[in-house]
N, C-alpha and C positions, 0 to 999 in steps of 0.2 A: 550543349557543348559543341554537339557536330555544325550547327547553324552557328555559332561565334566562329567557329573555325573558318567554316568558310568566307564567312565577312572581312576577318584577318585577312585571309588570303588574296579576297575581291582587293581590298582596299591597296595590299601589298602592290598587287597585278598594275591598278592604277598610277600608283605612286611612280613605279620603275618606268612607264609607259611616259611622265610625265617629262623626267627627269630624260629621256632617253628618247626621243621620237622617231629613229630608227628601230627600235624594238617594236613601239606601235606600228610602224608599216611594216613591220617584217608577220606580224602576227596577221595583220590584216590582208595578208595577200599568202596564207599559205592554205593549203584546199582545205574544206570543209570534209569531217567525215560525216557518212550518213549511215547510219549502224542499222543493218537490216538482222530482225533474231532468228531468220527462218535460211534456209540453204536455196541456193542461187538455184532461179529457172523456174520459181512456183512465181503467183498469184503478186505477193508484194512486193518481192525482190524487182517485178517484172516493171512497174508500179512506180518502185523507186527510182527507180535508174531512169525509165523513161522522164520521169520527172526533173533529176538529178542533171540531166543534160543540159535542158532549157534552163534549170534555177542557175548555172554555171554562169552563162548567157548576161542573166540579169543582174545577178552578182559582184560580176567582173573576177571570180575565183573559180577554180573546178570544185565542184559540191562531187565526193567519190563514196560510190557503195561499199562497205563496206559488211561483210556477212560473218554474225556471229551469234550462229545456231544454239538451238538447245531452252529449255524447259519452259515451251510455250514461249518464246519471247523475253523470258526474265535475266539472262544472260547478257544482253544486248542490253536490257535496260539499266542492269549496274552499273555496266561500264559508263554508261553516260550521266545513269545517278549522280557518279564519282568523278566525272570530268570538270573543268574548269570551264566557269559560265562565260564565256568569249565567243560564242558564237560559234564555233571551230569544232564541236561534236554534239550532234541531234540524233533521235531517233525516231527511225519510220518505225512507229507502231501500229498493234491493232488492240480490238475490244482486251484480247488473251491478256496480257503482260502488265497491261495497269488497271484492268477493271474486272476480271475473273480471279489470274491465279494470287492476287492478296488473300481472297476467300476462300479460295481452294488450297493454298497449301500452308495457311495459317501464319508464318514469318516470314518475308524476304528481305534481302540486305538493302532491301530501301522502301521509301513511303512514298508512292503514287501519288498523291496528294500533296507532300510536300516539297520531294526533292526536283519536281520538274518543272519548266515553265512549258504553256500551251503557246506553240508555234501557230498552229491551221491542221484544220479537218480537209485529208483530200480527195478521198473517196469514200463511197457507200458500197457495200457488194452483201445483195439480199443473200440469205438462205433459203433452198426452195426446198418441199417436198415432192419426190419423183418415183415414180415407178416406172418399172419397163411396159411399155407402151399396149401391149395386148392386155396388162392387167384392166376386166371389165369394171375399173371404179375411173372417173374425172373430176373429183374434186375430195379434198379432206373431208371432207363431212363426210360422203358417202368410202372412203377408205375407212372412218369412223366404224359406221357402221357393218361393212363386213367384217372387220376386228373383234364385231362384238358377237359373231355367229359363228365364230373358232372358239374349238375346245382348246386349243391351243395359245399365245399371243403368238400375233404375226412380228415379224423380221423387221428393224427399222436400223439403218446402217447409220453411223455416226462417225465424225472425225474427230475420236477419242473422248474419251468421259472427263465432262467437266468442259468441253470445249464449246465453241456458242452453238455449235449444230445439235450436240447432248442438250443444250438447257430448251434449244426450241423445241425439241423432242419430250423435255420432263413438262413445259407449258402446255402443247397441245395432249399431251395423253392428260392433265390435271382437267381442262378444260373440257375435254373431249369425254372427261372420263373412261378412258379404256387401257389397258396395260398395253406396252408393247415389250416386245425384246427387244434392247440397245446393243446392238452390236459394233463394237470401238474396232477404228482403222489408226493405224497408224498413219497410211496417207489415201488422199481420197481415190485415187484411180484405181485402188484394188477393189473397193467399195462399189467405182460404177463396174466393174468387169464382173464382180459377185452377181449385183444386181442383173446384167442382163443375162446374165447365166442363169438366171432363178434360183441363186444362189439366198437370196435375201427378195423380203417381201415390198421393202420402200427404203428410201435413203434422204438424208438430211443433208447436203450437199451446197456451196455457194454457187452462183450463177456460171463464172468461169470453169469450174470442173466439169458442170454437164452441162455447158449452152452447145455445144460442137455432138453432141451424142440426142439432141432432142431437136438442133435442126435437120438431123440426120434419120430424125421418126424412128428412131430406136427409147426413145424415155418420154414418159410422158409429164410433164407439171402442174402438179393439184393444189400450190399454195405458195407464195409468198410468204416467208416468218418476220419480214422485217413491218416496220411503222406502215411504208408506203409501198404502194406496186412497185416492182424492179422495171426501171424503163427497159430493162432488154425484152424481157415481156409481159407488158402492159396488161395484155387481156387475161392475165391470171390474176385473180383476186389473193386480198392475204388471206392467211388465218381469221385474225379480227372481221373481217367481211364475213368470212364463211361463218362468224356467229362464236369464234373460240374464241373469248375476252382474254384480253392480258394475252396472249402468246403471239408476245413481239420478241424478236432475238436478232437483233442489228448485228451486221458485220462490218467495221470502218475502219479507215487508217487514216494516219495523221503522223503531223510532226509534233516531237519534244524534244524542249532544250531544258538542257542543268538548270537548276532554281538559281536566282539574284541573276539570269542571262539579261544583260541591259535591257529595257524597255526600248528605246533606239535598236537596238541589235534585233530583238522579236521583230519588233515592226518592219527592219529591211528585210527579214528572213520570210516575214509572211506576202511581203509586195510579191516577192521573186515567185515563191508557191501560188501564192494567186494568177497573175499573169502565165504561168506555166499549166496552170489547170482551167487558163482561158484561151488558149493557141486552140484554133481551130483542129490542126491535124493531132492534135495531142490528145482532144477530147477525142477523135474517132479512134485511133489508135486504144485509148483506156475502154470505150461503148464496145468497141469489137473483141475487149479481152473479158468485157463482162460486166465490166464494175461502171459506176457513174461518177462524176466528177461533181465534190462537193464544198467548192471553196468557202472558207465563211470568215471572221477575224480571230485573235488570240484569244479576247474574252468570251467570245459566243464558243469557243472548242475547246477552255477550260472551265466553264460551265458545264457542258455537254461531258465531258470524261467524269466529272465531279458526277453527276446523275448518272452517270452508266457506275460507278464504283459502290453509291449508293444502292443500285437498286438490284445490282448484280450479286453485292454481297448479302444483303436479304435475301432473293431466292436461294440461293446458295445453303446459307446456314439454314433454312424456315425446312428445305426439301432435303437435306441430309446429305447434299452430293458429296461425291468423294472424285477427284482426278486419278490420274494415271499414277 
């Protein structure tokens, strides 16, 4: 019923557009919003807006961030659930909001899978594992193993249970076999302050939160969680190298538009994101804030969310996680 509705509606949107070709330019020249689910000045926001600039550029409209916080992401992605497929409201997301919290909070007001169209993938941003820097371990395995010479488990800080730093955290101790303690942040910067206070033994952290505290020789980094080495830095192998299978836990963002958003419409939204994630200074600007620039098309990054919702929701259910 809610997909006939909409089609009603598509069709209505059309008809009036036809009949009326001032309505059509009027809608085609009014800003794009870009729903960001997280609160201004972190990692994505930072992300979008840079982006948000040049996509204006290529456009011909102001693409405007717009921030609307709250439960992982999922806030942000109703409202666009529910918008009208015109091109006129997308969402900058990450792994959270369409590929974890379906599995972790069992209902949301909309279906990942089907209410949205994949715009483009536009960054990658690894999860690293970090200790403060005189800890005598330099890589995961051997953190591994002093874990297993505490009578205790050691400390492993986390950006909330159930978030992708938690699941890279529940893959390497499954692999690793060793227990650790997960200690949930609400945000990461209390997490590096803990850490180098010796407050906590190791932290699950993305590249942006401790690249500024590890070029500074205050943290050390013993793993990559993601598929591939973090180009910020290369010479730290993953997980999967250091010999723990399976404990991959990608961190990405991308755009999405409302489902039935014209195919025409995808395609000019995704030239504009590409080209914007191909400007020379735009890529140094995103490398210096951490993350990599990962342009690819609509179908290869609605693909790619389709396998992260798959495989995310199996871990999920298989390990018992429970979120915040």
């Amino acid at each position: 019923m809610f997909l006939v509705n909409r089609l009603l509606v598509h069709a209505v949107l059309l008809a009036l557009a036809a009949l009326h070709p001032s309505l059509a330019q009027d809608r085609a020249s009014r800003p794009i919003k870009l729903l960001v689910g997280f609160t201004p000045g972190g990692t994505t926001d930072f992300v979008a807006r840079l982006l948000a600039e040049r996509q204006s550029t290529e456009l011909g409209r102001s693409v405007v961030v717009e921030n609307r916080p709250g439960a992982n992401g999922a806030i942000a992605a109703e409202y666009v659930a529910r918008a009208e497929p015109d091109g006129a409201t997308l969402l900058f997301t990450t792994v959270g909001a369409v590929a974890i919290s379906p599995a972790l909070r069992g209902s949301l007001p909309y279906n990942p899978s089907k209410d949205f169209a994949a715009v483009g993938l536009a960054v990658r941003n690894s999860t690293m594992l970090v200790v403060e820097a005189s800890m005598p371990v330099h890589s995961a395995r051997e953190l591994a193993d002093l874990a297993r010479q505490k009578s205790r488990p050691m400390s492993i800080g986390v950006t909330g249970l159930g978030a992708i730093s938690h699941l890279a955290l529940v893959l390497y101790e499954e692999a690793a076999g060793v227990r650790f303690q997960a200690v949930p942040y609400r945000g990461a910067s209390q997490g590096v302050i803990d850490l180098l206070a010796g407050r906590l033994d190791g932290f699950f952290a993305d590249v942006p939160t401790i690249v500024a505290q590890v070029r500074a020789g205050k943290l050390k980094v013993l793993a990559a969680a993601s598929q591939a080495r973090s180009e910020i830095f290369p010479d730290v192998a993953t997980l999967v190298e250091q010999g723990f299978a399976g404990a991959v836990a990608n961190q990405w963002a991308g755009i999405l538009a409302p489902a039935l958003t014209p195919p025409a419409e995808i395609a000019k939204l995704n030239g504009a994101l590409n080209t914007a994630l191909a400007d020379p200074e735009i890529r140094r600007k995103l490398r210096h804030a951490g993350v990599t620039p990962s342009p690819d098309s609509p179908a290869e990054f609605a693909s790619y969310v389709e396998s992260e919702i798959t495989r995310w929701g199996k871990v999920i259910r298989e390990k018992g996680i429970k979120g915040e």
